[in-house]
N, C-alpha and C positions, 0 to 999 in steps of 0.2 A: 504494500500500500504506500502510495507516495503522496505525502502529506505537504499540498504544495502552501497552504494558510499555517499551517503550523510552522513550516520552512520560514518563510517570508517575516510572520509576523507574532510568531512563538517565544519570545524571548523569556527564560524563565522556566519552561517546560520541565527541562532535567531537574530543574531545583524542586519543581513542582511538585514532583512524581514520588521523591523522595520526601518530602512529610507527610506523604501516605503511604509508605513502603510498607508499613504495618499494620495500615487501617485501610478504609474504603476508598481506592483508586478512584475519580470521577473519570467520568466517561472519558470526554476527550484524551486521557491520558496514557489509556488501560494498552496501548499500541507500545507504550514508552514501559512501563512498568516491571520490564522483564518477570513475568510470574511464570512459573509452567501452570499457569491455571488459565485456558484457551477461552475467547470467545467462542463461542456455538452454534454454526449455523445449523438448525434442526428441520431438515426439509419434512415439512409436520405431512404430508399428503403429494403424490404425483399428480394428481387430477388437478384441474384446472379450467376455468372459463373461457377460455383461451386458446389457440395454438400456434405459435409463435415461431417464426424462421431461427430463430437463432437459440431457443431454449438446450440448456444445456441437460436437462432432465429428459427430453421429450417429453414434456406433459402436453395433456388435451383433456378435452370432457371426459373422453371416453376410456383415458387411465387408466389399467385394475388400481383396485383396493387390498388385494388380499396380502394379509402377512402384514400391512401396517399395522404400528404399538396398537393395542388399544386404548382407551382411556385410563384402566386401571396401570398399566407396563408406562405409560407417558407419564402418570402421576409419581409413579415410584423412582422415575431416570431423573423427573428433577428435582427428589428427594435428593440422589444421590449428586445430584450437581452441587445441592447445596450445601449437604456436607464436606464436598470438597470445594468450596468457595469459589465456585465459577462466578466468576462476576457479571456479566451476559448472555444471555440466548438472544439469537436474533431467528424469529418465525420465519421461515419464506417454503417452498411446492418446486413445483407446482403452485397455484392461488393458495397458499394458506387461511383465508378466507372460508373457502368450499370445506374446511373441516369443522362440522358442527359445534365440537368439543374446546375450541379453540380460548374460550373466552375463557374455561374453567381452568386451561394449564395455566394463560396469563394469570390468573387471577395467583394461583396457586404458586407462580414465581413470585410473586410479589407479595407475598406470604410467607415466604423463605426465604427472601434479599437479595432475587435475581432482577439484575435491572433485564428488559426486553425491551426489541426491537421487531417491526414488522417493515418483510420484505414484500411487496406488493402489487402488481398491475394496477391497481386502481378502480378499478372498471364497477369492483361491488360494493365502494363508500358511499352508502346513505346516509341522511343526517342520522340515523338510527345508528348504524354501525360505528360511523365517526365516534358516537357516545358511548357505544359498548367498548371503543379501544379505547380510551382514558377514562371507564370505569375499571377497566380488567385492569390494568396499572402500565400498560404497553407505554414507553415514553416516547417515543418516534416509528415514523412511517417511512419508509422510502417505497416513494412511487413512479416505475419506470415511466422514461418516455423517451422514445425513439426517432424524436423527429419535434421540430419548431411547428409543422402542419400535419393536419390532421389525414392529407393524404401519406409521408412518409411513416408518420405511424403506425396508420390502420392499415397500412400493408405491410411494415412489421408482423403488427399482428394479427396480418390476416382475419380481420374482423371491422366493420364498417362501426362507425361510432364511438371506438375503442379509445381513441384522443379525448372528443368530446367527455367523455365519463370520468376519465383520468384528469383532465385537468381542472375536471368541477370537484374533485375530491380534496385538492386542494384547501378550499376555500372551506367546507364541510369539515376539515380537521382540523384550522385554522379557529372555527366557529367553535369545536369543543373543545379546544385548549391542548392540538395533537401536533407536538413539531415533525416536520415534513422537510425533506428533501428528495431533490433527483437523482435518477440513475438512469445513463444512458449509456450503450455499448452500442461504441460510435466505429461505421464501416462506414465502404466505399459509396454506399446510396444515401448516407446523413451528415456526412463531412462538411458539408457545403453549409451547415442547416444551424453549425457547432455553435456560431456564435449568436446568432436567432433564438436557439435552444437557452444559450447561459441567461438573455435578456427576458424568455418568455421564462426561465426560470424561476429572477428577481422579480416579475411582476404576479409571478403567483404565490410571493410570500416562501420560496422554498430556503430553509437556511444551509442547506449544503448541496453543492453540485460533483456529483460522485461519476465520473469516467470509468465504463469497462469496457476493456478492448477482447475480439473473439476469439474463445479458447474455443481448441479444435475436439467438442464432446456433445453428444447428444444430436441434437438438431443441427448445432453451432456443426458437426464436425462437415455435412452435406453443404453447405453452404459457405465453407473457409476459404478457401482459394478462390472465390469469387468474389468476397467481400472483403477480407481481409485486407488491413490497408498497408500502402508499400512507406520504406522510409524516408522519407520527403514529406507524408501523407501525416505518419505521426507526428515529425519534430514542428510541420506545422500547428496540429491539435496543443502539442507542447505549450510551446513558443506562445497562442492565442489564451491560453490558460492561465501562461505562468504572466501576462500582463494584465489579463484581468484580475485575477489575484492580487499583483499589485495596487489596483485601483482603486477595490471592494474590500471594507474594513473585515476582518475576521466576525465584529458580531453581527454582519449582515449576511455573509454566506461564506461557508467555508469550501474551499476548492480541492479535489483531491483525487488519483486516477489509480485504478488497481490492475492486480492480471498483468503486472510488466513492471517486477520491481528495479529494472533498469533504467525506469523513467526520474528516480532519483538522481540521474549523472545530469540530465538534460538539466534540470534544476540547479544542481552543484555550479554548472559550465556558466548558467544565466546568471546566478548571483554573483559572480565570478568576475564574468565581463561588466556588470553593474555596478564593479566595488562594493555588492549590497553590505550596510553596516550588522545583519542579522547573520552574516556567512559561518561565522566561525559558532553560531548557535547551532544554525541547519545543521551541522558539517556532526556537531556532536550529539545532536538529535538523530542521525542516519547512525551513527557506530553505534548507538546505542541498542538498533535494533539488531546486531550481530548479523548482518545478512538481512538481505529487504525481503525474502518470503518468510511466512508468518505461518506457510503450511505446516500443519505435524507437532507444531512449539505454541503460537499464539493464537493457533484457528483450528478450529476442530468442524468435522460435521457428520451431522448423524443424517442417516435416510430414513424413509417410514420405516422400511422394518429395521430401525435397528443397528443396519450395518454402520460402522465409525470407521471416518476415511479423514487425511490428512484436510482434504480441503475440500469444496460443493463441488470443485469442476476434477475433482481425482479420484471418478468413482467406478471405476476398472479394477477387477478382480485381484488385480497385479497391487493394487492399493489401499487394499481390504486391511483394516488395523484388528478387528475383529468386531463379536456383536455382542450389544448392552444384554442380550437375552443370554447369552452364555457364560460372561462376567459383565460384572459391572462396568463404567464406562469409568469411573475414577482409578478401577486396578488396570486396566487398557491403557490408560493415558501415559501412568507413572510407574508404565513397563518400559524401564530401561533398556531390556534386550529385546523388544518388539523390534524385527528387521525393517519395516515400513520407516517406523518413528526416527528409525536410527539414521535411515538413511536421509531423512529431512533434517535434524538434529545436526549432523557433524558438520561440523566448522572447524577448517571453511568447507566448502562444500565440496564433494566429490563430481568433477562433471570435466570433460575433456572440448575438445575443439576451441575455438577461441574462445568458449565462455572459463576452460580452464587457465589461459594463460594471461588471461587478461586483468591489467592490475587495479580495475572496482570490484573484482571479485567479493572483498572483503563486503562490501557496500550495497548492491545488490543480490549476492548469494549465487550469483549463475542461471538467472533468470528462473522463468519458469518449466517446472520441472513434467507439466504434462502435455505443453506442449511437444517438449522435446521428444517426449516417448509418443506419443501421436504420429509428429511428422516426421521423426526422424530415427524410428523402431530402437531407442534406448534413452531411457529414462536419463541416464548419466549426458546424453549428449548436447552440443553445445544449443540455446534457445533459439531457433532459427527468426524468433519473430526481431531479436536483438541486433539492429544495425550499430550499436556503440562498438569501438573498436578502442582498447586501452594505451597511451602513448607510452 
């Protein structure tokens, strides 16, 4: 995750993180915190109102169900979160929405002193539901949107109206007291759209603009090489980011892009050429994270049924950590000699071709690790989506 508002305009962070080293992280920080206690993304349901070109799950309506937790196995896992002080779950599907039970895990986090987070399409916030998520205790929303108009969206998601919904949700969570942010995972048909997108952003109130770029899994993998964007294509999204960022105070929208933690050098290079007076913060806020992926260390994710994998987009058998139905997910995690975890763990990281020889290794970790096994049939090899070349 590269934190381009914390970069910029963070000063203070590391001092921050440590007067809560023992007590309760705030949000923003919990990236810096070094805990082995993972945020969670828990993809609560495959099914979905939606079916979406780029979904890394394949969800659609017509999703099976069978084998997800049920409600009593969901109740028990974040028992067990809370015993080991996860400080996070973040909801997201498929719709997590579409799962009826929904309201009772939130509730039931926030019951046990799990902050939560809901990942979302948007499509099913009524002013009704807006109020059942900040009664259930969920603190934020993030609500995709794939496009500044409503045609590049709703052909996203393949679903007509699908903008319209999403950006009236907005305003709906706004009304019950529900902070909200963007996510958009920007290819070669919304490039154009990026900075239309940041401004319809600010005028829907969203206090954070979250960039993901396409990992090659799910739906995303049929559609990669045709969307995917070339390098000229990123360091422009960069470059339009890292100056709005500059412009836009941190407590009005915070900027930040995932899925390529090599994008932290693009940042490094801009402050750099800027003389920015925040550099030598950035600079200790990146080492801090020991490597910029967060998979297998600071991010965890469960599926409906269960299975626990390093990260949402690393869910190939090949990256199975194991499942909460067979231990618990707190003796999975803080298995040392779990071969998955270890291989995400070691630092610096183990990965050859030039993401081995290159000297930000230390800084982003070798980018990411499933694209490489996608496109380039070994986990270990270099990130092919990474045009940085180290001097």
């Amino acid at each position: 995750m590269n934190r381009i508002t914390q970069c910029l305009h963070g000063k203070g962070t590391v001092s921050a993180v440590m007067k809560h080293r023992h007590g309760d992280v705030p949000a923003r920080y919990l990236a810096f915190s070094g805990m082995r206690r993972p945020v969670v993304f828990w993809n609560l349901t495959d099914r979905c109102n939606l079916s979406c070109t780029h979904c890394y799950s394949r969800s659609a309506p017509d999703s099976p169900t069978q084998g997800e937790l049920s409600t009593n196995e969901a109740l028990a896992f974040i028992d067990d979160l809370a015993a080991a002080g996860i400080p996070l779950v973040i909801f997201t599907g498929g719709e997590p929405l579409v799962r009826p039970d929904i309201w009772q895990l939130a509730g039931h986090c926030r019951d046990k002193g799990i902050k939560t987070a809901l990942s979302t399409n948007g499509t099913l916030i009524t002013d009704e539901v807006a109020a059942k998520i900040k009664a259930s205790g969920i603190e934020y929303a993030g609500i995709s949107l794939d496009g500044a108009t409503a045609a590049t969206h709703d052909r996203f998601r393949n679903t007509p109206g699908a903008f319209a919904r999403a950006t009236a949700a907005f305003a709906r969570c706004k009304k019950a007291g529900v902070r909200c942010g963007v996510r958009v995972t920007l290819t070669k048909e919304n490039l154009a759209e990026l900075g239309s997108l940041v401004q319809l952003s600010q005028d829907l109130g969203a206090s954070r603009f979250c960039l993901y770029w396409l990992v090659p899994c799910g739906r995303g993998s049929d559609a990669y090489y045709r969307l995917q964007l070339g390098a000229e294509e990123v360091t422009q999204a960069l470059t339009l980011l890292y100056h709005t960022a500059q412009e836009i105070p941190p407590d009005q929208m915070e900027f930040l892009t995932v899925d390529a933690p090599q994008d932290c050098i693009h940042l490094i290079h801009s402050m750099e050429r800027d003389n920015s007076p925040d550099l030598a913060e950035a600079k200790e806020l990146l080492s801090s994270l020991n490597g910029g992926c967060s998979a297998g260390d600071r991010v965890a994710n469960v599926d409906p049924r269960g299975n626990v994998y390093p990260c949402q987009f690393a869910r190939s058998p090949e990256f199975l950590v194991g499942n909460i139905r067979d231990r618990p997910f707190s003796l999975l995690w803080n298995d040392e000699k779990n071969p998955v975890l270890a291989r995400f763990r070691t630092r610096p990281a183990v990965v050859g071709g030039k993401c081995g020889s290159c000297t930000y290794l230390s800084l982003c970790g070798g980018g990411c690790r499933v694209r490489a096994r996608a496109l380039m049939g070994d986990v270990t090899a270099e990130d092919p989506f990474c045009s940085v070349n180290g001097p």
